[in-house]
N, C-alpha and C positions, 0 to 999 in steps of 0.2 A: 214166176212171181212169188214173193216170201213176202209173211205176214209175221210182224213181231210188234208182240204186246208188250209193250212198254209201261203200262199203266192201264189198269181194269177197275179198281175200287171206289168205292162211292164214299173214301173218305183217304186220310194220311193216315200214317204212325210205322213202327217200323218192318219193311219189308211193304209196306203198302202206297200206289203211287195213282194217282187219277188218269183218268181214261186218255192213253195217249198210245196210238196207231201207229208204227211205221211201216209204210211200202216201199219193198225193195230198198234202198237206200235214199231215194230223194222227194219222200209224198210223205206226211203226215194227216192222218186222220185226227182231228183234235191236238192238241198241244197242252193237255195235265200236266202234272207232276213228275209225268214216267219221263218229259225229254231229258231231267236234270240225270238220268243212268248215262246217258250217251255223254261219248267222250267229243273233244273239238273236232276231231275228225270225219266222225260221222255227223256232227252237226252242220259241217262245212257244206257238206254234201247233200242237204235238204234243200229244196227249189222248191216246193208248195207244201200250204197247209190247207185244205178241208175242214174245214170251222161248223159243228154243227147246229150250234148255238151259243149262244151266249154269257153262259154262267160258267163262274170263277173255276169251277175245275175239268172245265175244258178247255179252257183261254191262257191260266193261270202260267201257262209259259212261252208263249208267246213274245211278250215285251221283254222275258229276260235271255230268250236265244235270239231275235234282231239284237239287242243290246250287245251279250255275248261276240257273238259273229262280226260285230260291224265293220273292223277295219278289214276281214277278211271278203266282204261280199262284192263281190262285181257285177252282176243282174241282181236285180231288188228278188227277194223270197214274195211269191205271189201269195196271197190271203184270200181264197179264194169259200165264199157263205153270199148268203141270200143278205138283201138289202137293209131287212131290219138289222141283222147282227152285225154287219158294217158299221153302221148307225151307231151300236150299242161299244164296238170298240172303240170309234172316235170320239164320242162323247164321253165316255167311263173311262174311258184305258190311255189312249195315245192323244190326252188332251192335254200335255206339257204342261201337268199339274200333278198328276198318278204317275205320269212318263212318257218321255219326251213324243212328239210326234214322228216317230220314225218313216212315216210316207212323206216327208218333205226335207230330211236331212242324208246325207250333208247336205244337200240343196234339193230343191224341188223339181231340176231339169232331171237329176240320176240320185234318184233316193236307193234306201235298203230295202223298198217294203214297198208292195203296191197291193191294193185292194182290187179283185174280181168279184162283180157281182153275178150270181148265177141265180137261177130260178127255178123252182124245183118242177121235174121233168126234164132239164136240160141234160144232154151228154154233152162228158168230153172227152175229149179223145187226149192220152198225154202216153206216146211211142205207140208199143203195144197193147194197151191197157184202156178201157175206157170207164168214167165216174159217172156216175147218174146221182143227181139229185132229188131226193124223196121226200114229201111233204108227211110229219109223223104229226102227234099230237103232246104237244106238250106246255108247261107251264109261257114258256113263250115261245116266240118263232121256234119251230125244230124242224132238222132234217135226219134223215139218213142216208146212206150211199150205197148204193151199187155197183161192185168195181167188177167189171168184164175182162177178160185175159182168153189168149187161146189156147190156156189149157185148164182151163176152169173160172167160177165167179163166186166172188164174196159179197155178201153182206150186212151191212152195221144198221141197226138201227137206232144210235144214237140214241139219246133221253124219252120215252113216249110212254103212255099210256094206251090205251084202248084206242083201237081206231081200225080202218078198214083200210086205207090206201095204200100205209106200206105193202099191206099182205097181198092188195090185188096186183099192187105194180109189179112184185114178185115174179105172181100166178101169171102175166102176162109174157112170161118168158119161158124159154124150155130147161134150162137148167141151174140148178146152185147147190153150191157145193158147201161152203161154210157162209154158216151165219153166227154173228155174236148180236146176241141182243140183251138188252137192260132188263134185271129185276131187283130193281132197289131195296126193297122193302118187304118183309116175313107177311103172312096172311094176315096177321091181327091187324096190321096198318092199311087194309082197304081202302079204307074212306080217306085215308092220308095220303092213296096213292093217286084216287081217283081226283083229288083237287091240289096234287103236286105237279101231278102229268107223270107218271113213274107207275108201272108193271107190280104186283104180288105174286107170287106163284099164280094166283086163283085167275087172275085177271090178264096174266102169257096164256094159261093152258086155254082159256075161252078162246086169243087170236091164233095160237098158232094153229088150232082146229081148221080155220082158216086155209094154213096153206099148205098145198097140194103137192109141195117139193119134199123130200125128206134129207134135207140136208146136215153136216153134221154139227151141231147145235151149242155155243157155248153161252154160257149166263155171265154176263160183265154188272159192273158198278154195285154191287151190295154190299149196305153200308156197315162196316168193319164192327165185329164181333157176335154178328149174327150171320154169316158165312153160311156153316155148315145148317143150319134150320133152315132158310132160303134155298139153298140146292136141295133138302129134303124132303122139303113141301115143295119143290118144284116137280122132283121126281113121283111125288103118290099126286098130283094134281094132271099133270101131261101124259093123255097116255097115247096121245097120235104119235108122239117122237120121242126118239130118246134125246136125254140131256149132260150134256157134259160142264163141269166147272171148267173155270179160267184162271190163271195166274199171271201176274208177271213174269213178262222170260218166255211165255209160249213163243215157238215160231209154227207157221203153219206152210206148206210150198204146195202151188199149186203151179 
């Protein structure tokens, strides 16, 4: 199973692309700014998205690779998040006012696009691999994923703040290998992170205290030009694990 970051940053400009996940060739983890690297052909080749919420730079491409794609797609590209963010893309996004609603064109018997609701705790199973849905804490509905494989498992925590259930759902398991998780914002922005739903160095190193795996750690989404202060207050703040930065362009094989 190959892990390529497409998009990690918590903002645009150049060389900077928002959180966008690809597995193996046909599973996207969020859909940012990073799908617009990919060429048609690898875009051809994507059969679901994992939606972890709601807001513009996870979603943000979405409506322009159904768009893209469309005379190309034979099976509708599954959209597969929890009920509120369903919600949140029919009514904001694919309401044939922002664009078009691509779950009922070209007709509604064999559209491009279909919406899966999942629940967090649910697995799925998709070949060898399976996705777990995790309930994190965030400014609205948020999830995370747990992707299992049988030669190791990843974990995303998608947009969250402080919370306990990602880390126990974790701990409920006997292995993980890589994790990327969110620290938005330098320590000075506490109080910004705790009523954003978004991570400080101060406020990761409190959960990952938490969990009991020592897997290999990357920090996603911090927002563009405070990069290297974030990983550095990450690093004198975390001393249960070590911590690695993220780019665009990682791949990771497990």
């Amino acid at each position: 199973m190959e892990i390529r970051v497409l998009g990690c940053s918590g903002g645009v400009g150049v060389n900077l692309r928002t959180t966008t996940l690809l597995i193996d060739h046909d599973i996207l983890i969020d859909a940012g700014t990073g799908v617009g690297d990919l060429s048609l052909h690898e875009m051809a080749r994507i059969r679901h998205i994992f939606v972890t919420h709601s807001h513009l730079d996870h979603i943000a491409c979405i409506p322009l690779l159904v768009d893209t794609m469309f005379d190309q797609i034979k099976e509708p590209i599954s959209i597969h998040a929890e009920a509120a963010t369903i919600e949140a893309l029919k009514k904001h996004i694919f309401n044939n006012i922002i664009w078009p609603d691509f779950s009922r064109l070209p007709n509604a018997q064999t559209p491009v696009m279909r919406y899966v609701e999942m629940l967090p705790g649910q697995k799925l199973p998709m070949g060898n691999r399976t996705l777990e849905m995790i309930r994190v804490n965030h400014i609205v509905p948020g999830v995370g994923y747990r992707l299992a494989h049988p030669n190791g498992v990843f974990a995303f925590s998608g947009d969250t703040t402080s919370n306990d259930n990602f880390w126990n759902v974790l701990n409920g398991y006997d292995n993980l290998d890589i994790l990327i998780v969110e620290t938005a914002f330098a320590n000075r922005d506490i109080e910004l992170c705790r009523r954003a739903g978004h991570y400080c160095p101060t406020l990761l190193a409190a959960d990952l205290a938490k969990l009991r795996h020592q897997p290999k750690i990357y920090i996603s989404h911090n927002k563009p030009g405070v990069e290297s202060q974030i990983i550095a207050e990450c690093h004198a703040a975390v001393t249960t694990h070590t911590i690695h930065s993220l780019s665009g362009g990682d791949r990771f094989t497990l």
